[in-house]
C-alpha positions as CSV (number, residue, x, y, z in Angstrom):
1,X,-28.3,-15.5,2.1
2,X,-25.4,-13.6,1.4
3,X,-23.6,-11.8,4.7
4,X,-24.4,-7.7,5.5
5,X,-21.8,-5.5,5.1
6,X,-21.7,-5.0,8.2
7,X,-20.8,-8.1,9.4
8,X,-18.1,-8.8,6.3
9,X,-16.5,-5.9,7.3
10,X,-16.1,-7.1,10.8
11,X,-15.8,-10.8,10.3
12,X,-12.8,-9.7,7.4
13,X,-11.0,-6.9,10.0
14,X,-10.8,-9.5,12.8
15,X,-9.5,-12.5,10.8
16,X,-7.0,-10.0,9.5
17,X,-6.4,-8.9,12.7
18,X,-5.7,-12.3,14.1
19,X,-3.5,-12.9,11.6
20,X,-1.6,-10.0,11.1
21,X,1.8,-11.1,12.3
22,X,1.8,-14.0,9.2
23,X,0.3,-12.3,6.4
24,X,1.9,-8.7,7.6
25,X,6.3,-9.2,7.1
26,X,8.0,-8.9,3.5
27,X,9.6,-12.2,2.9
28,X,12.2,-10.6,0.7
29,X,13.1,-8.3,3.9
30,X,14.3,-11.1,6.3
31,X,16.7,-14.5,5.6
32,X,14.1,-15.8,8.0
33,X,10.4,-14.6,8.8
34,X,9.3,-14.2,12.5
35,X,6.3,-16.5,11.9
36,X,8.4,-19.2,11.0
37,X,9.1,-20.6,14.5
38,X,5.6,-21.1,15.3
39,X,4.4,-22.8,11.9
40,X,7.5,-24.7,10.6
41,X,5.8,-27.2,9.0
42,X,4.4,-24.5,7.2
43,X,7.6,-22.9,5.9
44,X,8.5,-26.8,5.3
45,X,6.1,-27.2,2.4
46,X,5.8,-23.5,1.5
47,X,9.7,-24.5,0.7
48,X,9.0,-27.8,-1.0
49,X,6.3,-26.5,-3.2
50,X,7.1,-27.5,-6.7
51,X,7.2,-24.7,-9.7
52,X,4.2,-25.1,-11.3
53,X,2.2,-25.3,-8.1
54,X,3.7,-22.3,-6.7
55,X,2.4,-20.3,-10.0
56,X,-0.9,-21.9,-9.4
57,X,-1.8,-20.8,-5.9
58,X,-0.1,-17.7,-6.9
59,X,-3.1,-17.2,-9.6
60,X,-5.7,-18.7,-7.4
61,X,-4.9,-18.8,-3.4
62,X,-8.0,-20.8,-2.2
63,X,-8.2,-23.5,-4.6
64,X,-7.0,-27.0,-3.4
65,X,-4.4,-25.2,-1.0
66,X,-2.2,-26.6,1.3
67,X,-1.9,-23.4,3.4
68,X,-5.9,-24.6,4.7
69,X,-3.8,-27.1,7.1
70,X,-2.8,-24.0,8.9
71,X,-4.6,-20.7,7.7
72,X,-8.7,-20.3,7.9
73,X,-8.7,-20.6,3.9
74,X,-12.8,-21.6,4.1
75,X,-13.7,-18.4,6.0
76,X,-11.8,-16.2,3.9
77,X,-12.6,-17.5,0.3
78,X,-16.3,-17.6,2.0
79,X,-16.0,-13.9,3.0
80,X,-14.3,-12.7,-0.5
81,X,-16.8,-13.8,-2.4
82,X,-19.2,-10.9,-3.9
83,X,-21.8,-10.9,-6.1
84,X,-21.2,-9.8,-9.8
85,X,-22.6,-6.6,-10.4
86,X,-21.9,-6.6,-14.2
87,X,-25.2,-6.2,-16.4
88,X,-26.1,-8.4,-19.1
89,X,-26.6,-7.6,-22.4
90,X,-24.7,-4.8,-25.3
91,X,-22.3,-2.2,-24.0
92,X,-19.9,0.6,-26.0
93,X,-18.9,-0.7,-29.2
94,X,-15.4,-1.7,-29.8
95,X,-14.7,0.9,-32.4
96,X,-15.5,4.2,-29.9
97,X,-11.7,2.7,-27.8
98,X,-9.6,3.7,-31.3
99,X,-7.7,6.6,-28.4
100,X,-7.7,4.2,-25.6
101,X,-5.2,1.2,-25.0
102,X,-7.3,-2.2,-25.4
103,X,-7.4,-3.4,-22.1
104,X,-8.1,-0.3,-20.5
105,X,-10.9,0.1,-23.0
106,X,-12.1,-3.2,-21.9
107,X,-12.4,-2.2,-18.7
108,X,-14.7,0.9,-19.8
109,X,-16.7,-1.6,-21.7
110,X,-17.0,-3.2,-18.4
111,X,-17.7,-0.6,-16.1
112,X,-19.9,1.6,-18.3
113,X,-23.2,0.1,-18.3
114,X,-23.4,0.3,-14.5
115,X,-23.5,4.3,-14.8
116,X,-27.0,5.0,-15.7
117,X,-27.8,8.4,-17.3
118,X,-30.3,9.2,-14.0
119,X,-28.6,11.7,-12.6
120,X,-26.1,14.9,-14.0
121,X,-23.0,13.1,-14.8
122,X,-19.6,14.0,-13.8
123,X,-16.2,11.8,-14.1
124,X,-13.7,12.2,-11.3
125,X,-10.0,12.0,-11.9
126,X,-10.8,11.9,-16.0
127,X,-7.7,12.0,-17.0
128,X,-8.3,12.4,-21.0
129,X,-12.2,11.7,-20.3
130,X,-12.1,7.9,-22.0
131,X,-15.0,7.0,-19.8
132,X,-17.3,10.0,-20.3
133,X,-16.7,10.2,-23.3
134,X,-17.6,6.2,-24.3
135,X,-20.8,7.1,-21.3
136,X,-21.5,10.6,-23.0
137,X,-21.8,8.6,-26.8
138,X,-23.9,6.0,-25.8
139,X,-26.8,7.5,-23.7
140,X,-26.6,11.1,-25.8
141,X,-26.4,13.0,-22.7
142,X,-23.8,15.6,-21.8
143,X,-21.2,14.9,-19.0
144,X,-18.9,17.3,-16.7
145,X,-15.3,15.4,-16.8
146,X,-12.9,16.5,-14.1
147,X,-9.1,16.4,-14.4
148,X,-6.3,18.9,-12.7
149,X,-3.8,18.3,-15.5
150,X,-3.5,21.1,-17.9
151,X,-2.5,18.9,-20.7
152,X,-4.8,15.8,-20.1
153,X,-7.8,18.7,-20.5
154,X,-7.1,19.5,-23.8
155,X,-6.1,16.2,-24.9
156,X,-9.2,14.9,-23.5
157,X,-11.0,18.1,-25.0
158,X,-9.8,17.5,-28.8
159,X,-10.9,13.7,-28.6
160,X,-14.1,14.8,-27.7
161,X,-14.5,17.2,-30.4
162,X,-13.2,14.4,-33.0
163,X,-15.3,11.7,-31.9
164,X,-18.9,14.2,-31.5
165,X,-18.8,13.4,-27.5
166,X,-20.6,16.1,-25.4
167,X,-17.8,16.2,-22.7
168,X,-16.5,19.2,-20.9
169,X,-13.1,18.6,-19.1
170,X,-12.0,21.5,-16.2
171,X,-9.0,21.6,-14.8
172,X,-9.9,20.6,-11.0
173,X,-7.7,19.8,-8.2
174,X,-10.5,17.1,-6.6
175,X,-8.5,17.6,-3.4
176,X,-9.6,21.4,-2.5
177,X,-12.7,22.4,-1.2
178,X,-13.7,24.3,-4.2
179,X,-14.4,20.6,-6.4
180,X,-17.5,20.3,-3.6
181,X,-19.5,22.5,-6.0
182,X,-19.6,19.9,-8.5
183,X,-21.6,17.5,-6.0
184,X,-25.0,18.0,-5.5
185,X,-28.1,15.6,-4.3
186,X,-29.0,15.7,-8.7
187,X,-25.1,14.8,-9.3
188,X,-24.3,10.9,-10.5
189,X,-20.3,10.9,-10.0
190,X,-18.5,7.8,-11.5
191,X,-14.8,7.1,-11.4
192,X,-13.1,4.5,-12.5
193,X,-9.8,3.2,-10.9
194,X,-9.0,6.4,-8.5
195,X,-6.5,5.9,-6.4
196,X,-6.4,6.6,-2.8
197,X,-7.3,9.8,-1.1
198,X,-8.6,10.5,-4.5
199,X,-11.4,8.6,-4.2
200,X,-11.5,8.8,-0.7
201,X,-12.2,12.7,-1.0
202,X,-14.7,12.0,-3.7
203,X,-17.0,9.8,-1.0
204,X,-16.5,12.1,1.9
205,X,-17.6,14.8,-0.1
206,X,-20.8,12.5,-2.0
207,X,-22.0,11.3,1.8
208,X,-21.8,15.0,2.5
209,X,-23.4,16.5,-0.2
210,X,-25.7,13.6,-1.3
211,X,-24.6,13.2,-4.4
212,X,-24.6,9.3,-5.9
213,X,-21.5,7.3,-6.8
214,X,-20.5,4.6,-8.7
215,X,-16.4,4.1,-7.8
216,X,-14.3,1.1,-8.6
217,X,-11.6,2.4,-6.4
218,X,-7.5,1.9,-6.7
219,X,-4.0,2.2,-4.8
220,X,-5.3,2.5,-1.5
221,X,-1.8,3.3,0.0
222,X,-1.9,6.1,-2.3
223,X,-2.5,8.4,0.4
224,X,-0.7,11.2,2.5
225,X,-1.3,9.7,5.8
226,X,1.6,7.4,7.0
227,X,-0.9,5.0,9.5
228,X,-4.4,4.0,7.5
229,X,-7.3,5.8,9.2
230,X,-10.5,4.0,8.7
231,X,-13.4,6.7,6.7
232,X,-16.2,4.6,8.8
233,X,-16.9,5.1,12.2
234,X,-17.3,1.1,12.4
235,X,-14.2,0.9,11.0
236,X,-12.0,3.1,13.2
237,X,-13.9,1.6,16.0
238,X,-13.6,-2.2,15.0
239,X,-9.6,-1.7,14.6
240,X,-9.1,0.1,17.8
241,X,-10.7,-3.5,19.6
242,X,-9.0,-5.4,17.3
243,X,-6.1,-4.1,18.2
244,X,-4.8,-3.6,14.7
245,X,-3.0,-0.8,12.7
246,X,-1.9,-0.5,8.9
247,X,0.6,1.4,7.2
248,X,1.4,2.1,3.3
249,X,3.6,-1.6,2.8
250,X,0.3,-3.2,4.6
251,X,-2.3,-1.3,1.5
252,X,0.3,-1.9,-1.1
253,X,-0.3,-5.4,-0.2
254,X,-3.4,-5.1,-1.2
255,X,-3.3,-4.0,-4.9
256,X,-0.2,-6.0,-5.8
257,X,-2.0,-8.8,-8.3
258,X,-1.7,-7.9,-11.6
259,X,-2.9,-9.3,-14.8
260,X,-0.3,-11.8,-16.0
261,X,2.4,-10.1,-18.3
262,X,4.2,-11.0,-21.9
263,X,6.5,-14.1,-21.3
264,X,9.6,-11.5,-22.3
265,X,8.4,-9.0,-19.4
266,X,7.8,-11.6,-16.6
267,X,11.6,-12.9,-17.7
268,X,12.7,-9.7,-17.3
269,X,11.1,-9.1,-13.8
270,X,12.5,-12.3,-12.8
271,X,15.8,-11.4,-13.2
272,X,15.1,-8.1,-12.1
273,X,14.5,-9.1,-8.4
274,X,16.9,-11.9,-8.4
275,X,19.4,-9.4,-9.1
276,X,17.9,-7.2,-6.4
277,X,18.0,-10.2,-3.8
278,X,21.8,-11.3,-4.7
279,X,22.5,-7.5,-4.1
280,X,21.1,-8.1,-0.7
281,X,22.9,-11.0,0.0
282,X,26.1,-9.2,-1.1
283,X,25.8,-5.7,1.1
284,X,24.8,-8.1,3.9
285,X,28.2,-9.6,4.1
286,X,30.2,-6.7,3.0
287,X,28.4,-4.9,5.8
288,X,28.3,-6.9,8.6
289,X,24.5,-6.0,9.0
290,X,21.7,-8.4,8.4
291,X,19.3,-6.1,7.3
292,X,17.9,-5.2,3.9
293,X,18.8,-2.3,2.2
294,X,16.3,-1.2,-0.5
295,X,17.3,0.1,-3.9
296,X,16.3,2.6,-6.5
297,X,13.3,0.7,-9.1
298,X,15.3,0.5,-12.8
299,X,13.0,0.5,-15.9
300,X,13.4,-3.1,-17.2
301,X,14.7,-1.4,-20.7
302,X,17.3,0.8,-18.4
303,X,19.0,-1.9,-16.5
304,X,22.3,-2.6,-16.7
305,X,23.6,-5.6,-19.1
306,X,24.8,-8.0,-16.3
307,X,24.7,-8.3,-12.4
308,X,27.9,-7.0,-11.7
309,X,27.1,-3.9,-13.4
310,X,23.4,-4.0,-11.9
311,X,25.0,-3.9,-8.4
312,X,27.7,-1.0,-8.6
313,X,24.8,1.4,-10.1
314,X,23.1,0.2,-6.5
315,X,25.8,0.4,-4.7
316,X,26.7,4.0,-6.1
317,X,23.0,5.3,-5.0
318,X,23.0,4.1,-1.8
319,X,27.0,4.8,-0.5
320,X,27.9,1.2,-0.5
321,X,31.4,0.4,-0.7
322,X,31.8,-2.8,-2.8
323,X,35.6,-5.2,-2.3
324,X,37.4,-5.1,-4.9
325,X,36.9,-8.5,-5.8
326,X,33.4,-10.5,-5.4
327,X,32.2,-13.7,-6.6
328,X,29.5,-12.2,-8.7
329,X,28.4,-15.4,-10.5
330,X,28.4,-16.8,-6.7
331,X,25.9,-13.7,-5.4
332,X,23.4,-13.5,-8.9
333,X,23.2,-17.9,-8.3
334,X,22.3,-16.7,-4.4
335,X,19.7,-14.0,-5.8
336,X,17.5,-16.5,-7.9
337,X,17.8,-19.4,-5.2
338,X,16.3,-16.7,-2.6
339,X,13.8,-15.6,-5.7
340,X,12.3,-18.8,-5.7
341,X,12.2,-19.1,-1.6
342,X,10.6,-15.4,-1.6
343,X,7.8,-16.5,-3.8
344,X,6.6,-19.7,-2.4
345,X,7.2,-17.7,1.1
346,X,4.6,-15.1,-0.3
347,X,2.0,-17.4,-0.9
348,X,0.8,-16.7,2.8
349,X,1.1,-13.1,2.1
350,X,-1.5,-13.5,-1.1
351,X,-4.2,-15.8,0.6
352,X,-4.8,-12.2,3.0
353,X,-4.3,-9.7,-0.2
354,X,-7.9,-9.9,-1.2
355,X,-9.4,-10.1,2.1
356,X,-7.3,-7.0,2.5
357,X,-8.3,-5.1,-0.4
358,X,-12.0,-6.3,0.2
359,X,-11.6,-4.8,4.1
360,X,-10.5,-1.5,2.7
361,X,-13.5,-1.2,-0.2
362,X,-16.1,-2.4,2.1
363,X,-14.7,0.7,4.9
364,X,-15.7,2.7,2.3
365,X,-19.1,0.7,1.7
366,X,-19.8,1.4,5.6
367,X,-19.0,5.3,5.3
368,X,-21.9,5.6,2.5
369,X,-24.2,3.1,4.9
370,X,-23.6,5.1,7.7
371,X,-24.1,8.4,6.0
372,X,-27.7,7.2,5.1
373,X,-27.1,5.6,1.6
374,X,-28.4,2.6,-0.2
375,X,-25.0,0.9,-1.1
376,X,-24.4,-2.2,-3.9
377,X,-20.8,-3.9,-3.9
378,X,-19.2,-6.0,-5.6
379,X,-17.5,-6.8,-9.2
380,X,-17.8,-5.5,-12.5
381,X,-15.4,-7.5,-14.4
382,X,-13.4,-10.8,-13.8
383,X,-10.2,-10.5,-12.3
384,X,-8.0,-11.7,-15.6
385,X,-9.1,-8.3,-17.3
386,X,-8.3,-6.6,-13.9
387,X,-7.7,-7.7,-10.3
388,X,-9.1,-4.0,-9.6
389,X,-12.6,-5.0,-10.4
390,X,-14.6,-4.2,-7.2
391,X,-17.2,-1.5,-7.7
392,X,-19.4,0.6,-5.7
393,X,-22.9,1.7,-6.4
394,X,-24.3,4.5,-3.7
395,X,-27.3,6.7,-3.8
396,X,-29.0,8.6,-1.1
397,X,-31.8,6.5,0.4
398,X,-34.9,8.2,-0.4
């Protein structure tokens, strides 16, 4: 029988609790992590890893790892594992994506046969309306479509008039208090992918006004609060016994798999943030300071042609004065030889990423529970089409 909610969510907060000082520092931050002293055997063979197994464990964390010699791999992989929500059987047909990039149509195909037309409709954060409009052609009903770009409205308004879609997009900031009115006990609001306080509003307001969800939520440290505040009341009381606080670097952590890119764009992130580590290496030493100095992000197309250049368009950004002459072969060698350290060293830091991301969902599972709702989680996609493929299913109990 699978767990309760309830105790997921607890069992999850206080393993991440407990563990918080491994899983929690940025191994590209620090020459040495603080962890280290008291598992060196781990660092050892975190360090020894070959390639091809570091890209493995990287893809899968809890298969055949040797990280379960010293982290409770069986609990967690035990604890992360949810039951697919994704019904069988036909969904939108692949023509109706002809606006919509291919895998983010997937991802509609995906997620549109769990939103049922049982309710009034409405799409939150709609951005051009590709879900209600795919939702609003295949059950013939009329949807309400959200959005508080100008421009995304009437984008999202043409492509419903060419493709015969019964949408209506309003400009609505889902933020203020006036986007309550679109809730009510007869509303069905579905979202997918909204990031942070977005969606957090959205279930606030839903437990509030009794309005069902269905919500794959996103970017959890997409928020305006500095230190993560729990929506549940389990949740805010759980972490105040645990002991345990998070901040934006901590959710980050949490929605930092992606699905594996082109080999020319994985080359070019490679060298990317081996350039950005050989620039640390290099202010470290003309600085005196051993502490890492973050930089500017660069579009991959926009970066400079070679390292040297890379590190005076830094260094110009962020007052640096570089000498005069600097073994630049000598620092870019340093930045991919700490590359390769960083990402075997980050291999602890991705056993606790979906745990993490899981915690976080299923706070928002326990604010619908506790607001009196019947509550569904769990996926609606596999993770190769996107690692953001948790969902969750809320109506008021009746």
């Amino acid at each position: 029988m699978a767990p309760s909610h309830e105790y997921r969510f607890r069992r999850l907060g206080a393993v991440l609790a407990e563990w918080q000082p491994v899983w929690q520092p940025l191994p590209f931050q620090h020459r040495r992590l603080s962890w280290e002293c008291r598992y060196p055997a781990m660092a050892e063979a975190l360090r020894a890893l070959p390639e091809d197994e570091a890209e493995r464990l990287q893809a899968d964390p809890f298969t055949a790892s040797p990280l379960s010699a010293w982290l409770p791999m069986d609990e967690l992989a035990e604890l992360v594992e949810l039951p697919d929500l994704a019904p069988r059987g036909p969904t939108l047909p692949d023509a109706w994506g002809t606006f919509v990039g291919g895998r983010k149509w997937r991802q509609i195909q995906a997620f549109a046969p769990l939103v049922t037309p049982d309710a009034d409709l409405v799409e939150w954060c709609a951005g051009k309306g590709h879900l209600a409009r795919g939702v609003a052609r295949w059950h013939g009903v009329g949807i309400q479509a959200l959005e508080w770009q100008a421009e995304l409205c009437r984008s999202g308004h043409e492509l419903a008039q060419r493709q015969g879609a019964a949408v209506q997009l309003h400009q609505q900031d889902v933020l203020a208090e006036s986007a309550s009115h679109w809730l009510t006990p007869s509303t069905r609001v579905m979202a997918l992918h909204a990031c942070g306080d977005l969606h957090g509003r959205l279930l606030e307001l839903a437990a509030r006004r009794g309005a069902s969800v269905t919500l794959a939520p996103c970017c959890y440290q997409r928020t305006e609060a500095e230190r993560y505040r729990p929506l549940s009341e389990q949740g805010r009381q759980d972490m105040a016994e645990q002991g345990w606080r998070l901040c934006r670097d901590d959710l980050s952590m949490a929605v930092q798999e992606t699905v594996t890119a082109p080999s020319g764009v994985r080359r070019q992130r490679r060298r990317a943030n081996a350039w950005r580590l050989g620039l640390d290496a290099l202010q470290r030493d003309v600085s005196g300071r051993d502490a890492y100095l973050p930089v500017p992000s660069l579009a991959y197309g926009r970066m400079p042609d070679d390292f040297a250049a890379f590190c005076h368009w830094a260094a110009e950004r962020k007052a640096v004065a570089l000498p005069a002459h600097v073994d630049w072969a000598g620092y870019e060698a340093e930045g991919f030889r700490r590359l390769d350290e960083v990402t075997r060293l980050e291999l602890v830091r991705h056993v606790f990423r979906r745990p993490l991301e899981v915690w976080l969902a299923l706070d928002r599972v326990r604010l619908m529970e506790e607001a009196g709702f019947r509550v569904g989680f769990g996926t609606f996609c596999e993770r190769d089409l996107t690692p953001r493929n948790l969902v969750i299913e809320a109506a008021p109990a009746v």
